[in-house]
mmCIF file of the N, C-alpha and C atoms, coordinates in Angstrom:
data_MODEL
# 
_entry.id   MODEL 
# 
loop_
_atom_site.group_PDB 
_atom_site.id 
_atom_site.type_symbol 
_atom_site.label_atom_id 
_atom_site.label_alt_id 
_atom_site.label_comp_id 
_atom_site.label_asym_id 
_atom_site.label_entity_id 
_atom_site.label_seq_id 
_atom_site.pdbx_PDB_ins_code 
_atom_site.Cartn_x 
_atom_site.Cartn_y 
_atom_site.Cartn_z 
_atom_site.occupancy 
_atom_site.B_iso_or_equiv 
_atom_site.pdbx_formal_charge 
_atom_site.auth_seq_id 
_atom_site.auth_comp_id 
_atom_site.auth_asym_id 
_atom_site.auth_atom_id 
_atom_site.pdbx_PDB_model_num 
ATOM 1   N N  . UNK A 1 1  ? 49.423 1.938   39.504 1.00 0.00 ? 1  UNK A N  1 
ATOM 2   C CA . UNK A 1 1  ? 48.829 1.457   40.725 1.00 0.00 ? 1  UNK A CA 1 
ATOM 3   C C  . UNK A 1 1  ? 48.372 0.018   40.605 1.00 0.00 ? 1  UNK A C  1 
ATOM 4   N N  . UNK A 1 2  ? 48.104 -0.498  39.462 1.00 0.00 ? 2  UNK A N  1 
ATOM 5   C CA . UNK A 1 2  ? 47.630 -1.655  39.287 1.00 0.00 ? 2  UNK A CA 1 
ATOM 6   C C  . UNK A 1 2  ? 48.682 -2.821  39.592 1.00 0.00 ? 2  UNK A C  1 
ATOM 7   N N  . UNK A 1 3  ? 49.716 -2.591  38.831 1.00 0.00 ? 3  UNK A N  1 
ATOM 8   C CA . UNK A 1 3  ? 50.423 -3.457  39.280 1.00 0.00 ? 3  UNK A CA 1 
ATOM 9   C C  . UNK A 1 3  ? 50.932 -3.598  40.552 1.00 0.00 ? 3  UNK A C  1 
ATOM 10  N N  . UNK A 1 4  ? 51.039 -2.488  41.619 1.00 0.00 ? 4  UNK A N  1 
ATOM 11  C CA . UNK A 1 4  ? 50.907 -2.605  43.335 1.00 0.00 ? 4  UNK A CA 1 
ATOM 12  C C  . UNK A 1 4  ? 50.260 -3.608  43.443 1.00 0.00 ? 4  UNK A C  1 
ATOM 13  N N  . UNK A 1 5  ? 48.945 -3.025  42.949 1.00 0.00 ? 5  UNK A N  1 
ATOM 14  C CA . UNK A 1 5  ? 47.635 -4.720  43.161 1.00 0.00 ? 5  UNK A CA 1 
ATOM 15  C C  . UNK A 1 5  ? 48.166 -5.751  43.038 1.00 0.00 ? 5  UNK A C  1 
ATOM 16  N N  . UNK A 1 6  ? 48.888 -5.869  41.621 1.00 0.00 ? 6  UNK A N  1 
ATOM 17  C CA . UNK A 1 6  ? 49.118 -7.593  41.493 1.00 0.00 ? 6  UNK A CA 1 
ATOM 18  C C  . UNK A 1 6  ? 49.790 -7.871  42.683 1.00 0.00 ? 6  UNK A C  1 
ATOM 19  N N  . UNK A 1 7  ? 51.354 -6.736  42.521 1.00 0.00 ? 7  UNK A N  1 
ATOM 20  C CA . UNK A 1 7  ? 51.834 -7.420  43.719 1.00 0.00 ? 7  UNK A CA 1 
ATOM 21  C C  . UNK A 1 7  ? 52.006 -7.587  44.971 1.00 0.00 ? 7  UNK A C  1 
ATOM 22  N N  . UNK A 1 8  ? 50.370 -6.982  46.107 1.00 0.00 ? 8  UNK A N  1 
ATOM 23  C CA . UNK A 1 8  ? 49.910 -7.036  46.994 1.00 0.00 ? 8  UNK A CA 1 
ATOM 24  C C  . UNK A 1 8  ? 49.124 -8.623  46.994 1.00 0.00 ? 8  UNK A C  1 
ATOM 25  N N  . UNK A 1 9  ? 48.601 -8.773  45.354 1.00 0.00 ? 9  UNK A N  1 
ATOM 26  C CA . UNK A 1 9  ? 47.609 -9.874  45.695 1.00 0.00 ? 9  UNK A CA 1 
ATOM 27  C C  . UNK A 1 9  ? 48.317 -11.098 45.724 1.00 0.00 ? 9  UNK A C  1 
ATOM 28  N N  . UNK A 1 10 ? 49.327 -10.994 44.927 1.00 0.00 ? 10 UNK A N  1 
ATOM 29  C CA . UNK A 1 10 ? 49.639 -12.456 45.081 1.00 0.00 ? 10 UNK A CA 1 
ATOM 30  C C  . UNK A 1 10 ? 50.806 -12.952 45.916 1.00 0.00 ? 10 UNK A C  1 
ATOM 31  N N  . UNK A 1 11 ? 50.286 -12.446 47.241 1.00 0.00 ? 11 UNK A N  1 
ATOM 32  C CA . UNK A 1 11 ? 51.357 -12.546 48.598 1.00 0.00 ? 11 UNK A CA 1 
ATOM 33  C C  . UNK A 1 11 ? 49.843 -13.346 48.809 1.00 0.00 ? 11 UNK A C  1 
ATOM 34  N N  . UNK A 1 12 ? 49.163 -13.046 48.771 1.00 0.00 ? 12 UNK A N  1 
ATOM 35  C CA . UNK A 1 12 ? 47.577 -13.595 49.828 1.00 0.00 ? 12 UNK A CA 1 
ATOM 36  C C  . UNK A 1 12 ? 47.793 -15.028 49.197 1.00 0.00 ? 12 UNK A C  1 
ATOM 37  N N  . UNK A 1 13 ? 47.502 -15.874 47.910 1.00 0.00 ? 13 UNK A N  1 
ATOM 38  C CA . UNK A 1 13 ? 47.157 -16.811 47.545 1.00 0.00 ? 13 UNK A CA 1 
ATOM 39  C C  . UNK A 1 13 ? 47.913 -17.374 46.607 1.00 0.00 ? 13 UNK A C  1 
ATOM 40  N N  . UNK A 1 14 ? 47.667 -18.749 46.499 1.00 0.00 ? 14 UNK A N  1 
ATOM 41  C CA . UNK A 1 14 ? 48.285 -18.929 45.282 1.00 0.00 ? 14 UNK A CA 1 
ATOM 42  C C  . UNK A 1 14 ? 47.829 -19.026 44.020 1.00 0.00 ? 14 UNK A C  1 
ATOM 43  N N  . UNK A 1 15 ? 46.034 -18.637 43.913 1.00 0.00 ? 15 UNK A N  1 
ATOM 44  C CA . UNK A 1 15 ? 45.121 -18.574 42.805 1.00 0.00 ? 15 UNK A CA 1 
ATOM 45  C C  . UNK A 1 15 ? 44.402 -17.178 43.730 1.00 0.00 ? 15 UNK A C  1 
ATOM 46  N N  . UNK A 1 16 ? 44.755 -16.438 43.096 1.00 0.00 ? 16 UNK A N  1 
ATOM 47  C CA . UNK A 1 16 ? 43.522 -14.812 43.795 1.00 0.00 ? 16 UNK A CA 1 
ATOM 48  C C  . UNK A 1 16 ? 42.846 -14.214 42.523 1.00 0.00 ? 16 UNK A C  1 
ATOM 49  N N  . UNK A 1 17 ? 42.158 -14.152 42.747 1.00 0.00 ? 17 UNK A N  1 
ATOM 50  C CA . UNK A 1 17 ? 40.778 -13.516 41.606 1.00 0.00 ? 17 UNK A CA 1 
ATOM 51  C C  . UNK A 1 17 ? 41.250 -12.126 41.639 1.00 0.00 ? 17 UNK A C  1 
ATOM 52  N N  . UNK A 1 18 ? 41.565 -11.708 42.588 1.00 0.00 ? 18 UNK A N  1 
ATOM 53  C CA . UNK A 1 18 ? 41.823 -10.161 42.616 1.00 0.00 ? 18 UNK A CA 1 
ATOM 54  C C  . UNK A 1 18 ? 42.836 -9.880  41.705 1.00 0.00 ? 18 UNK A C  1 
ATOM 55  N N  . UNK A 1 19 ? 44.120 -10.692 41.209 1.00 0.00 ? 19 UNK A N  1 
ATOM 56  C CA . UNK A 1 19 ? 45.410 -11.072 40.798 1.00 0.00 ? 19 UNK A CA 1 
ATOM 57  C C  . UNK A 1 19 ? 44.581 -10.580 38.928 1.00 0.00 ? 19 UNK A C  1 
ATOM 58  N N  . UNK A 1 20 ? 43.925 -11.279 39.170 1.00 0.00 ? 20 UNK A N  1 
ATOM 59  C CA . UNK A 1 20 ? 43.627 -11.946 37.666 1.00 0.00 ? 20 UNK A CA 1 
ATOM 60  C C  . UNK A 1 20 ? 42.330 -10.988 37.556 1.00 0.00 ? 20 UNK A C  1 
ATOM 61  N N  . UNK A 1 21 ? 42.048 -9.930  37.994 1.00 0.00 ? 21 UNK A N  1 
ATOM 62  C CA . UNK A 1 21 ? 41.107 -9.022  37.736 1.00 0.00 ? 21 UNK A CA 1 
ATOM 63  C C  . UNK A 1 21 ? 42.556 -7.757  37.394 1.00 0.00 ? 21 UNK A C  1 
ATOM 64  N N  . UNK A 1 22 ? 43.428 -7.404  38.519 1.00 0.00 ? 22 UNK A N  1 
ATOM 65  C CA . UNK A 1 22 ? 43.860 -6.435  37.712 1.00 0.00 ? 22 UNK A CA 1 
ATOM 66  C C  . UNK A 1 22 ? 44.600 -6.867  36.180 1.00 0.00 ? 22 UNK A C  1 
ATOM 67  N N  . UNK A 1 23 ? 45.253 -8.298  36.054 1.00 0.00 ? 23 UNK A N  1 
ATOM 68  C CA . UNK A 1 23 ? 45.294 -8.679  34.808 1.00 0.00 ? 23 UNK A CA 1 
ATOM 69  C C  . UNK A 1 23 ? 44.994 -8.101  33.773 1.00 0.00 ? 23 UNK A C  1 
ATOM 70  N N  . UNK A 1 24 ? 43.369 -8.699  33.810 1.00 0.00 ? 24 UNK A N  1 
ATOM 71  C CA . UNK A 1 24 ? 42.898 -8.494  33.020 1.00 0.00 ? 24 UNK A CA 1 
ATOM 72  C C  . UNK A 1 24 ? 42.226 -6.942  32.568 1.00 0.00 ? 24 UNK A C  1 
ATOM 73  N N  . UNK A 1 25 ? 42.046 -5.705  33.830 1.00 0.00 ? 25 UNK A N  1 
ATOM 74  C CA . UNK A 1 25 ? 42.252 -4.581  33.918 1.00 0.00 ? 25 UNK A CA 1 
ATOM 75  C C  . UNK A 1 25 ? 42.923 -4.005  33.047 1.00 0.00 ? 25 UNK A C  1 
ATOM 76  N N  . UNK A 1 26 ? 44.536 -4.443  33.078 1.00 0.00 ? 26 UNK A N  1 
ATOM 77  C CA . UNK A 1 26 ? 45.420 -3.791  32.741 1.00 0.00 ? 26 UNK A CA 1 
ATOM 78  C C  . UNK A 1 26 ? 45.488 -4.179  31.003 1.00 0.00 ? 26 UNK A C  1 
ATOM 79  N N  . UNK A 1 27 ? 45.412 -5.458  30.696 1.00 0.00 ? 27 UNK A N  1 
ATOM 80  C CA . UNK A 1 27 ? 45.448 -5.679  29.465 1.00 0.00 ? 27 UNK A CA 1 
ATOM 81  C C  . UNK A 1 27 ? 43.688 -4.850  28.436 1.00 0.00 ? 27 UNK A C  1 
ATOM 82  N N  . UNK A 1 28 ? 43.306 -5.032  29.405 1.00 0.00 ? 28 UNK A N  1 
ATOM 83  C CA . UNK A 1 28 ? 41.688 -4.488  28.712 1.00 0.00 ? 28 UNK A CA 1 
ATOM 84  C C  . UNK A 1 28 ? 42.097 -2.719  28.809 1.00 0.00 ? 28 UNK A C  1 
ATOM 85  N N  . UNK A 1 29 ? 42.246 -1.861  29.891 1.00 0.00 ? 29 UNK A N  1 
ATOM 86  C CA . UNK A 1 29 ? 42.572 -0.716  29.354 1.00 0.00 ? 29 UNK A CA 1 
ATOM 87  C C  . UNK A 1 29 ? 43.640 -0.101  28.371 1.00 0.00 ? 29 UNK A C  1 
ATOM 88  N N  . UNK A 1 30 ? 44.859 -0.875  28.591 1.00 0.00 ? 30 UNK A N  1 
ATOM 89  C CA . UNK A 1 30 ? 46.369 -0.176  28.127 1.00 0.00 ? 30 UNK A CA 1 
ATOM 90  C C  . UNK A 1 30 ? 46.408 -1.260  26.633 1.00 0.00 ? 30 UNK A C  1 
ATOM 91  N N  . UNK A 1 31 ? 45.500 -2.379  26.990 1.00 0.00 ? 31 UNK A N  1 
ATOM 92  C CA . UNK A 1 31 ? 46.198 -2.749  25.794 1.00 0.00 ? 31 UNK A CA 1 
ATOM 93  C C  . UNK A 1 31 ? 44.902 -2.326  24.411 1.00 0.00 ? 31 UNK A C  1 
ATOM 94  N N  . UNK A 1 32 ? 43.594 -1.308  25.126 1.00 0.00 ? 32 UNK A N  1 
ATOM 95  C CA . UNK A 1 32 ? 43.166 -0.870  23.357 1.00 0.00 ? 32 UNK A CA 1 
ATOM 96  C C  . UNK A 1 32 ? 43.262 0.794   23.234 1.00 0.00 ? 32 UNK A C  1 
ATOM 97  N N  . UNK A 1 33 ? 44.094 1.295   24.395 1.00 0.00 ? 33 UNK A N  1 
ATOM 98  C CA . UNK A 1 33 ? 44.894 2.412   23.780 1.00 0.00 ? 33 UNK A CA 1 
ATOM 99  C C  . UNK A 1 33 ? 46.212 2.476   23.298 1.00 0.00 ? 33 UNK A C  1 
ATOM 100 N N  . UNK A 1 34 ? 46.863 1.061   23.747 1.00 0.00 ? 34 UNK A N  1 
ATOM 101 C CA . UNK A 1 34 ? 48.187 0.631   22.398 1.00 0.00 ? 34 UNK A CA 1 
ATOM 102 C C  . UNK A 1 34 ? 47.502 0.898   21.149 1.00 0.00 ? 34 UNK A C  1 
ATOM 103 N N  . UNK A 1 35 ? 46.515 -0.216  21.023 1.00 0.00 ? 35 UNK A N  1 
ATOM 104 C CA . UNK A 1 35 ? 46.232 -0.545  20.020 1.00 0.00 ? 35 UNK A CA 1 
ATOM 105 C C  . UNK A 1 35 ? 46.061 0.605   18.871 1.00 0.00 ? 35 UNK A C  1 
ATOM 106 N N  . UNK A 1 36 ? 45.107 1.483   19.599 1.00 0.00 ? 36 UNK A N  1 
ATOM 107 C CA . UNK A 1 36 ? 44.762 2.951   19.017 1.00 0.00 ? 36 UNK A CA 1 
ATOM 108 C C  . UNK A 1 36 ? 45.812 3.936   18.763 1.00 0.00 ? 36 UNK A C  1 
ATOM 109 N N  . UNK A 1 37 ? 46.968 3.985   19.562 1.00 0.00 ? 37 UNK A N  1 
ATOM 110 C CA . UNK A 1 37 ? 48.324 4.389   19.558 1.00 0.00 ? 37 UNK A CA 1 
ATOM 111 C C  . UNK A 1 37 ? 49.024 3.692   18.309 1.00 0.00 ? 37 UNK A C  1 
ATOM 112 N N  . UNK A 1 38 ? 49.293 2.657   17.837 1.00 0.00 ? 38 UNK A N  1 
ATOM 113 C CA . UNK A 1 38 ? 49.541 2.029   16.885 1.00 0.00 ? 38 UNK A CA 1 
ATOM 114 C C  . UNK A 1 38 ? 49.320 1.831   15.345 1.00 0.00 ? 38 UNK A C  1 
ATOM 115 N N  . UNK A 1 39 ? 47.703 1.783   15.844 1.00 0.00 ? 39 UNK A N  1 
ATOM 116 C CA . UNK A 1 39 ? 46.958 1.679   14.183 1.00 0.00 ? 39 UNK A CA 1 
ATOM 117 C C  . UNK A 1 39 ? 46.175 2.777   13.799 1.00 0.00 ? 39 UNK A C  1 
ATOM 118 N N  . UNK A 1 40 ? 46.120 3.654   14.956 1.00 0.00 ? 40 UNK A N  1 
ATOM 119 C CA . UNK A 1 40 ? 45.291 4.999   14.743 1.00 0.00 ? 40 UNK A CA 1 
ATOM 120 C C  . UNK A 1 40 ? 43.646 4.728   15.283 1.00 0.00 ? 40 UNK A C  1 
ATOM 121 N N  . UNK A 1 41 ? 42.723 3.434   15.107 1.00 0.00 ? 41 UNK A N  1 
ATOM 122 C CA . UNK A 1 41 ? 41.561 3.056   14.567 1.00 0.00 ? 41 UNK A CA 1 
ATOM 123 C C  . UNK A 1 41 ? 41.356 2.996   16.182 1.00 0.00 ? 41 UNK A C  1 
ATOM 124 N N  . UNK A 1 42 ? 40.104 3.730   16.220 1.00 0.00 ? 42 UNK A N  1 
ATOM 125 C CA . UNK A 1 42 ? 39.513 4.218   17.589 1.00 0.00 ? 42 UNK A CA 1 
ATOM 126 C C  . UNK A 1 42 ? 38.168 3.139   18.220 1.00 0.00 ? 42 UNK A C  1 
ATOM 127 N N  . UNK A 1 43 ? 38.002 1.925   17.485 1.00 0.00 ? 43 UNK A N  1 
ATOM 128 C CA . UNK A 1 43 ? 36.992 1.056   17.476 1.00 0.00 ? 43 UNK A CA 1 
ATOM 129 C C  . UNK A 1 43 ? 37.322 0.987   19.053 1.00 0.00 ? 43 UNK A C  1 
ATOM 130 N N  . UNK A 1 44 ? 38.343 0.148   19.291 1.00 0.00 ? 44 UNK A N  1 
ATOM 131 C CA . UNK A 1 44 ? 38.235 -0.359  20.792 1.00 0.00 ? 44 UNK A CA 1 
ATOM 132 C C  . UNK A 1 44 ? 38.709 0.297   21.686 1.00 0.00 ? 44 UNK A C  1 
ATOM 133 N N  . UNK A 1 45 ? 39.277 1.404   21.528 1.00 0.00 ? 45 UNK A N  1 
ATOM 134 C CA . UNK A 1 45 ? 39.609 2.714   22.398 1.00 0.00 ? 45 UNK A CA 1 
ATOM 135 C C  . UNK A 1 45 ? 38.013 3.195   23.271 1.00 0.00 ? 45 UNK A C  1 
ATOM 136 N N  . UNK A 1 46 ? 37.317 3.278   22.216 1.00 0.00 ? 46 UNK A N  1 
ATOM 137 C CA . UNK A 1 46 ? 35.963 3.359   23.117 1.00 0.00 ? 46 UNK A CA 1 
ATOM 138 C C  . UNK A 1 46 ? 35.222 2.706   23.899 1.00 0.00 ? 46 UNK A C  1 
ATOM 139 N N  . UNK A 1 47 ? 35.303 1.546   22.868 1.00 0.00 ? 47 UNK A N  1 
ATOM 140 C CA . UNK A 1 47 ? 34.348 0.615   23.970 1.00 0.00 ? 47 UNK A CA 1 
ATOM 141 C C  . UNK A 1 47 ? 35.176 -0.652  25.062 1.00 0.00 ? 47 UNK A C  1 
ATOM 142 N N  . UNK A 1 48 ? 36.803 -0.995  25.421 1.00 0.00 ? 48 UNK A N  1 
ATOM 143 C CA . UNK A 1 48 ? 37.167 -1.571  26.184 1.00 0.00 ? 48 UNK A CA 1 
ATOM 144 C C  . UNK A 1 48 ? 37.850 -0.853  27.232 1.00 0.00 ? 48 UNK A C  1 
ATOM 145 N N  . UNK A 1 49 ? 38.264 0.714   27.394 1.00 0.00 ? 49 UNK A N  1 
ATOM 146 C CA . UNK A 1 49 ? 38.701 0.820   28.395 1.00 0.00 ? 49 UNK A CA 1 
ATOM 147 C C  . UNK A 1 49 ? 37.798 1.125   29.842 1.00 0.00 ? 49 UNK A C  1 
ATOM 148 N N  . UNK A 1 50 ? 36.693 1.782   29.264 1.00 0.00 ? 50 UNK A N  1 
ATOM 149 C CA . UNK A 1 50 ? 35.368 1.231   30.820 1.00 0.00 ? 50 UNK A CA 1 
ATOM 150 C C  . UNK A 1 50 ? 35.625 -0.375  31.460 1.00 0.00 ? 50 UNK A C  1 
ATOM 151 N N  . UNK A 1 51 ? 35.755 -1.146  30.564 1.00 0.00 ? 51 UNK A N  1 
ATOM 152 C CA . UNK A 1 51 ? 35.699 -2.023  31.632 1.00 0.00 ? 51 UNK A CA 1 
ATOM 153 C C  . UNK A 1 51 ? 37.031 -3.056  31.905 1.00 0.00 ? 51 UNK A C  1 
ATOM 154 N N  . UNK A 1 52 ? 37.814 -2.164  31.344 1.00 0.00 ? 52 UNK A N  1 
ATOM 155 C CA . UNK A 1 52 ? 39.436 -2.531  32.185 1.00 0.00 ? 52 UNK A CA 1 
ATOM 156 C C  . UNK A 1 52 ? 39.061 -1.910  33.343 1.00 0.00 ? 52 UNK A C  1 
ATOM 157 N N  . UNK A 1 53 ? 38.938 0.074   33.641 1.00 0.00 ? 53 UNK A N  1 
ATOM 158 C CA . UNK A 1 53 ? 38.593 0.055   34.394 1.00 0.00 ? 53 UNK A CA 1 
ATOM 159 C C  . UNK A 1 53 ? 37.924 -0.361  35.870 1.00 0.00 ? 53 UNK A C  1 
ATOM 160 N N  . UNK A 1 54 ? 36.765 -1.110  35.295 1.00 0.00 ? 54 UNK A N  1 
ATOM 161 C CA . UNK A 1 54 ? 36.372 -1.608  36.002 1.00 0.00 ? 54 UNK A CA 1 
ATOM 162 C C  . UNK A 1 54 ? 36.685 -3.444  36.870 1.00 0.00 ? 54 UNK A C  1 
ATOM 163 N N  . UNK A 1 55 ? 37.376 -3.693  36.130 1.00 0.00 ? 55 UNK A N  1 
ATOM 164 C CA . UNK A 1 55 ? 37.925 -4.866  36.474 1.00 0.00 ? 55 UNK A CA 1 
ATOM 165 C C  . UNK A 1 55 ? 39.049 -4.233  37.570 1.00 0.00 ? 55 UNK A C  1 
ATOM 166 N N  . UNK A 1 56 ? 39.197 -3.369  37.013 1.00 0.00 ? 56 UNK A N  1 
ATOM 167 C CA . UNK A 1 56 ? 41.020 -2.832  38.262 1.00 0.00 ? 56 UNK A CA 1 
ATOM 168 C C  . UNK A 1 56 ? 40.288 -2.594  39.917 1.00 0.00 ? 56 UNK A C  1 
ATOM 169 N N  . UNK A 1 57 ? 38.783 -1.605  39.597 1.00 0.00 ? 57 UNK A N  1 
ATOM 170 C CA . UNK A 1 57 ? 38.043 -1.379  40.785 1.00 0.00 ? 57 UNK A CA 1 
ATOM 171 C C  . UNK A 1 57 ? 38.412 -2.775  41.446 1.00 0.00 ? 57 UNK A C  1 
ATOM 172 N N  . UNK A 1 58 ? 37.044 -3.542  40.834 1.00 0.00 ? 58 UNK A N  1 
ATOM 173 C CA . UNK A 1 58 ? 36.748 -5.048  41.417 1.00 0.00 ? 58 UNK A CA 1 
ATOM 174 C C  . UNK A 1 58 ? 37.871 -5.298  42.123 1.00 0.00 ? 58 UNK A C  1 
ATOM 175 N N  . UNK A 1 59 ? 39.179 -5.699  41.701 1.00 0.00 ? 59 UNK A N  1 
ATOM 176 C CA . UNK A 1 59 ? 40.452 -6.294  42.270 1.00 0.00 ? 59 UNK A CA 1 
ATOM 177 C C  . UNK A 1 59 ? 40.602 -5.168  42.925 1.00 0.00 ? 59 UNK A C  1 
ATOM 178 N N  . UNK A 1 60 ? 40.444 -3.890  43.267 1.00 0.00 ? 60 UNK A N  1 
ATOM 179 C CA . UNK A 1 60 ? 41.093 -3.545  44.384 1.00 0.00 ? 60 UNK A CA 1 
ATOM 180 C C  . UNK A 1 60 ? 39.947 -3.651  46.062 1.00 0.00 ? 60 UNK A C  1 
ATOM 181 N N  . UNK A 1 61 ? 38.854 -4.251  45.264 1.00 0.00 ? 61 UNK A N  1 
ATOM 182 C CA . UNK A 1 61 ? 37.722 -4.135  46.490 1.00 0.00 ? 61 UNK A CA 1 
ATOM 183 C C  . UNK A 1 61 ? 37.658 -5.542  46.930 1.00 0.00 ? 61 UNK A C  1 
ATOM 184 N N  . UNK A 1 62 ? 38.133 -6.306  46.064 1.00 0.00 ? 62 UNK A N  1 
ATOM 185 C CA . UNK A 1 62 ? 38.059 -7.342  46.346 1.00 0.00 ? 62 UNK A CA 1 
ATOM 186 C C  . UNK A 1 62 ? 39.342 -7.742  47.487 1.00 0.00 ? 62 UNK A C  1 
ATOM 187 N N  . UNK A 1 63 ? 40.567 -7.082  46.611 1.00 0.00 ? 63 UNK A N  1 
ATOM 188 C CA . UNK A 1 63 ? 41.966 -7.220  47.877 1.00 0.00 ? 63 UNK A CA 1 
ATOM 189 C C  . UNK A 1 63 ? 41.687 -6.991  49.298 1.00 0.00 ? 63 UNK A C  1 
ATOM 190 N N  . UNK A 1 64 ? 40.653 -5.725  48.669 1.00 0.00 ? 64 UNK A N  1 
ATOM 191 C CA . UNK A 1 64 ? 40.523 -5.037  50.605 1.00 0.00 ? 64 UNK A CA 1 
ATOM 192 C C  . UNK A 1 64 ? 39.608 -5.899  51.300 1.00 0.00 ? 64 UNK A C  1 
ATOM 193 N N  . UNK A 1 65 ? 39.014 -7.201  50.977 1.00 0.00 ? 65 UNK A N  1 
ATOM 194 C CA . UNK A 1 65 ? 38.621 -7.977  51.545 1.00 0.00 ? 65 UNK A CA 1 
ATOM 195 C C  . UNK A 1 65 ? 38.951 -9.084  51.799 1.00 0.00 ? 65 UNK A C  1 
ATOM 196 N N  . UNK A 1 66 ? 40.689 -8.693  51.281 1.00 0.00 ? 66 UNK A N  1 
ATOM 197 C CA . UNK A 1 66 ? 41.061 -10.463 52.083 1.00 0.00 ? 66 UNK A CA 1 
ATOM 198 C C  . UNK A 1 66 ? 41.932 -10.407 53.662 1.00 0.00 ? 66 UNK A C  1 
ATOM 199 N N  . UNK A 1 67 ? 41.982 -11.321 53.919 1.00 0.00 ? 67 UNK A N  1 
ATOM 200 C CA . UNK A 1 67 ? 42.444 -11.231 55.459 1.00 0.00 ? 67 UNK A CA 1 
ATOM 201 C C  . UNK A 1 67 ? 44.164 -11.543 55.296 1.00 0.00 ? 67 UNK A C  1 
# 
């Protein structure tokens, strides 16, 4: 679904925060359960995918507020 986002958001602008929130969403959740998928080591499995999460929210509340 995230990437829908990106590519809903970046029809709106040519710099969108919303763009660059699911970004960074997507790299902050998927990329420290690669990581954990990979090396086994559960350090950042715990503590970065809350706030990929939450970056994906932001960009999608934020989209629904552009015109």
């Amino acid at each position: 679904m995230s990437s829908a986002g990106m590519i809903v958001g970046s029809y709106n602008a040519t710099f969108n925060i919303s763009t660059v929130l699911f970004g960074l969403g997507i790299c902050l959740f998927s990329g420290s359960l690669y990581h954990k998928a990979f090396t086994g080591k559960e350090d950042l499995s715990k503590r970065l995918p809350p706030f990929g999460g939450m970056c994906m929210i932001l960009g999608w509340v934020l989209l629904s507020f552009k015109k």
